[in-house]
Each structure stands twice: as C-alpha cells, then as structure tokens.
C-alpha positions in Angstrom: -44.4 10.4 130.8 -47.9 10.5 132.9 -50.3 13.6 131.2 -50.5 16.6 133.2 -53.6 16.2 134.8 -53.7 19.0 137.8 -51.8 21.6 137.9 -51.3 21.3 141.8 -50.5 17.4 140.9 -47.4 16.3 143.0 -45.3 15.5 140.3 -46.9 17.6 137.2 -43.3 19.1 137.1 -41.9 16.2 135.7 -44.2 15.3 133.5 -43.9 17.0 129.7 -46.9 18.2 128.8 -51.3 18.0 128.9 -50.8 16.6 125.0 -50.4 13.1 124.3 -48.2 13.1 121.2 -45.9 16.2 122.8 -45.0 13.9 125.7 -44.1 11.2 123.3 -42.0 13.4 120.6 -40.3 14.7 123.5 -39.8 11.4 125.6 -38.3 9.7 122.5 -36.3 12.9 121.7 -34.9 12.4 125.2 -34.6 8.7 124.8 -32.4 8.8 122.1 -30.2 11.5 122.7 -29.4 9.4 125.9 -29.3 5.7 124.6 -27.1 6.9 121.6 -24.0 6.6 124.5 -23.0 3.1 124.4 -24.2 1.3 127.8 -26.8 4.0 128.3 -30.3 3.4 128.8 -33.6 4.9 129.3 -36.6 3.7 132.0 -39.7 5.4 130.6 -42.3 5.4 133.2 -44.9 5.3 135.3 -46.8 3.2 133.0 -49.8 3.8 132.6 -52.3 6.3 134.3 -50.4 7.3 137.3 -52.9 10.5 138.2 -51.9 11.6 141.8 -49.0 11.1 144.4 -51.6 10.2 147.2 -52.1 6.2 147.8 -51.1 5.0 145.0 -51.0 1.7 145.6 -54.8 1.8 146.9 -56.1 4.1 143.5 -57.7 2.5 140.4 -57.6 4.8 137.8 -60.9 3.7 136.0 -61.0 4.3 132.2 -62.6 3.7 129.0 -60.1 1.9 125.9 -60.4 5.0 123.8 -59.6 7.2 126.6 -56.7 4.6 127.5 -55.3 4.4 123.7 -56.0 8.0 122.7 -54.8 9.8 126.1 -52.7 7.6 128.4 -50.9 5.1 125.9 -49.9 7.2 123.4 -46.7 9.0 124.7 -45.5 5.6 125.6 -46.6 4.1 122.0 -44.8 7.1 120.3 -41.3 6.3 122.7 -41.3 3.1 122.2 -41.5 3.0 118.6 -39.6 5.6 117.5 -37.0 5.2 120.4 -36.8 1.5 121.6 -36.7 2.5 125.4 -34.3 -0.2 127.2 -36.8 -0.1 130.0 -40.3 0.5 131.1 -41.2 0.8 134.6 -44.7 0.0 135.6 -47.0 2.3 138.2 -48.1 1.8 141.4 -52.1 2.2 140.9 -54.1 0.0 139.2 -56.0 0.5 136.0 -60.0 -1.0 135.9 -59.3 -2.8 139.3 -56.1 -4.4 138.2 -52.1 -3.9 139.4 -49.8 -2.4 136.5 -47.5 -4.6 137.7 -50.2 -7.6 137.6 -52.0 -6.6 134.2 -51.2 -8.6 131.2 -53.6 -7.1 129.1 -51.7 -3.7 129.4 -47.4 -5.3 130.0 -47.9 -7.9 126.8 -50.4 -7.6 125.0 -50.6 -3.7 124.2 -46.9 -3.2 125.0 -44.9 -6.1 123.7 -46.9 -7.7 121.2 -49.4 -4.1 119.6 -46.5 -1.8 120.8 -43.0 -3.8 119.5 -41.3 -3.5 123.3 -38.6 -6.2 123.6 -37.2 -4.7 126.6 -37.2 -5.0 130.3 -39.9 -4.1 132.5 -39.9 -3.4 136.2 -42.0 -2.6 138.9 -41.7 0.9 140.8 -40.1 1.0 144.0 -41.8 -1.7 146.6 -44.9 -1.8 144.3 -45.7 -5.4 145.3 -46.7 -6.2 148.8 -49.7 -7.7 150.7 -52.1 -4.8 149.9 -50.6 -4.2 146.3 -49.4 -6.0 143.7 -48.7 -9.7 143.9 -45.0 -10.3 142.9 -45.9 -14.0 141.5 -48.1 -12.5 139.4 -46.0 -9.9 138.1 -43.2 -12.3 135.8 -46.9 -13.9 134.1 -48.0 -10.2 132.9 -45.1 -9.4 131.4 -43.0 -7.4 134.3 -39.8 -9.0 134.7 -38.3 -7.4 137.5 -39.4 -6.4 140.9 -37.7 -3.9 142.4 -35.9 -3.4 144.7 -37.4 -7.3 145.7 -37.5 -8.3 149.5 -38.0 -11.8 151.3 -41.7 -11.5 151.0 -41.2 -11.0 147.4 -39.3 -14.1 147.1 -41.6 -16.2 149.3 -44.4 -15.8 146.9 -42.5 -16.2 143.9 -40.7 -19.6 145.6 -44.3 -21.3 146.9 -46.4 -20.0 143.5 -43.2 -22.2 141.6 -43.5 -24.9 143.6 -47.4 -25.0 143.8 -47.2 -25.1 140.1 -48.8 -21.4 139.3 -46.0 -20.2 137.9 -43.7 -22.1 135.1 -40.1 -22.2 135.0 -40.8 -21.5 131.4 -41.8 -17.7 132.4 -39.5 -17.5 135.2 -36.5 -18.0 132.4 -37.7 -15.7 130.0 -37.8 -12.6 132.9 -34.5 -13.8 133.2 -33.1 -13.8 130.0 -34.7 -10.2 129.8 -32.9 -8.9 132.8 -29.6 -10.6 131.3 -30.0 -9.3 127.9 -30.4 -5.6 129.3 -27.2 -6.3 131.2 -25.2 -7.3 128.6 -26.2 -4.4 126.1 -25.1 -2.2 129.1 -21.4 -3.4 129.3 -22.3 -4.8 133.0 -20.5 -6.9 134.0 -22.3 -10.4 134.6 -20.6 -12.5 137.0 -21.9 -16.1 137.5 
C-alpha cells in the first residue's frame, strides 16, 4: 500500500499506484474480495512511509502532518474503513525519528482511535533489534505482535515487565488481540 515514489524503487511493483485514494479503493477492493472467505484475512502493510528497500531499519522518513494525512495515510484510512483489514503490519523505517513499530502517535492514536482499526498489528519481519525498534516498546504503541520474535525479543519484553515499564495490563490486551484474530480465523487454539 506504500505510494509509488521511484519508478526504479525496489518494490514499486507491488505497490498500486502514485494516487493516494487509488491505492486505497483498490486495497479495500482486494481486502474484501479476500476476507469475504470465512477464516480469511488480509495484512495491509508497510505502514506507513516505507520509501526505499535500502536500510530500512536505519531511514527516517521525515514528513510534514499534511503530507502524512493527505499522501501516506490515506490508502490505509480508505482500507480500513471501508474494508476492516484483520491486520496491519508496521514498516521497518522510522517516521520524524521514531520506529513504526515504536510510535504510538501513528499505531493508536491515528489508527485505532481516528481510523476505527480493532485489529491486530505486527511488526515486519525482525524489525526489532538493538539498532531498530525496541520490542518492549512496541505492545505500549499499539503493535501487538512481533514477528517472527527471538530470545532477544523476549529478554526485553521479560526485564521491561519486571522493572515495571511495561504493565501486565498492556501485555493482556496484545494478547487478547492476537487471540481474537485467531479465533475469527477458525485456528485452532490449543491451551
């Protein structure tokens, strides 16, 4: 869903289109047609900004609200309310200094509470390490699931619980996300 930026970009083939409310018709279009099969659902990502293929874990992409609302947000705005995505996954770059993954400004408050997302969202693949974003930080913004998660993942998350920097309170609601998108897939939960 990122906006074609470059022609030459590394993944400007998968993106839809240059236009802002294109990629969101057609994202939702997509979104729908898929999550109308029972147990199917849809992952839109990168959210937000992801511009290049090259370091992404090391790029800011530095941007004005207007240009965030107006350019970057509004496929994702147009998917997710008119086609209830069961997932978003966040990028790997930061936006105005701060992770994706990390940034409650941009997970909670624009998505969940402006946007209306009560789904899961989840971090891209090893997006959290010691120079990216930090994983006990991520369940606090608003991304509930770290993937694919490693021991240095849980190390973090275990001492920033136990120091008292991150509440059970949060840690249940991730989980209650992750189970709730589990159930509505016809997974089955074993416990």
């Amino acid at each position: 869903m990122n906006i074609h930026r470059n022609p030459l970009g590394g993944r400007t083939f998968e993106y839809y289109s240059e236009d802002p409310v294109l990629t969101g018709i057609m994202a939702s279009a997509l979104t729908k047609g898929v999550q109308r099969h029972p147990g199917c659902g849809v992952s839109v990502k990168h959210f937000c900004c992801n511009n290049t293929e090259d370091n992404r874990n090391g790029i800011s992409s530095n941007v004005s609200e207007r240009a965030l609302r107006e350019i970057y947000l509004k496929g994702f705005e147009i998917a997710v309310k008119e086609a209830h995505p069961v997932t978003v996954m966040s990028s790997y770059n930061m936006v105005n200094r701060i992770y994706t993954a990390n940034h409650r400004e941009l997970l909670t408050d624009i998505l969940r509470c402006e946007g209306g997302f009560d789904g899961l969202v989840m971090t891209d693949w090893a997006a959290t390490n010691e120079t990216a974003a930090k994983p006990e930080q991520c369940a606090p913004a608003g991304n509930d699931l770290i993937m694919p998660g490693n021991p240095y993942d849980r190390e973090h998350i275990l001492a920033a619980s136990e120091e008292g920097r991150l509440s059970p309170a949060v840690i249940r609601r991730s989980a209650c996300r992750v189970l709730r998108m589990m159930l509505g897939s016809h997974t089955p939960v074993l416990l």
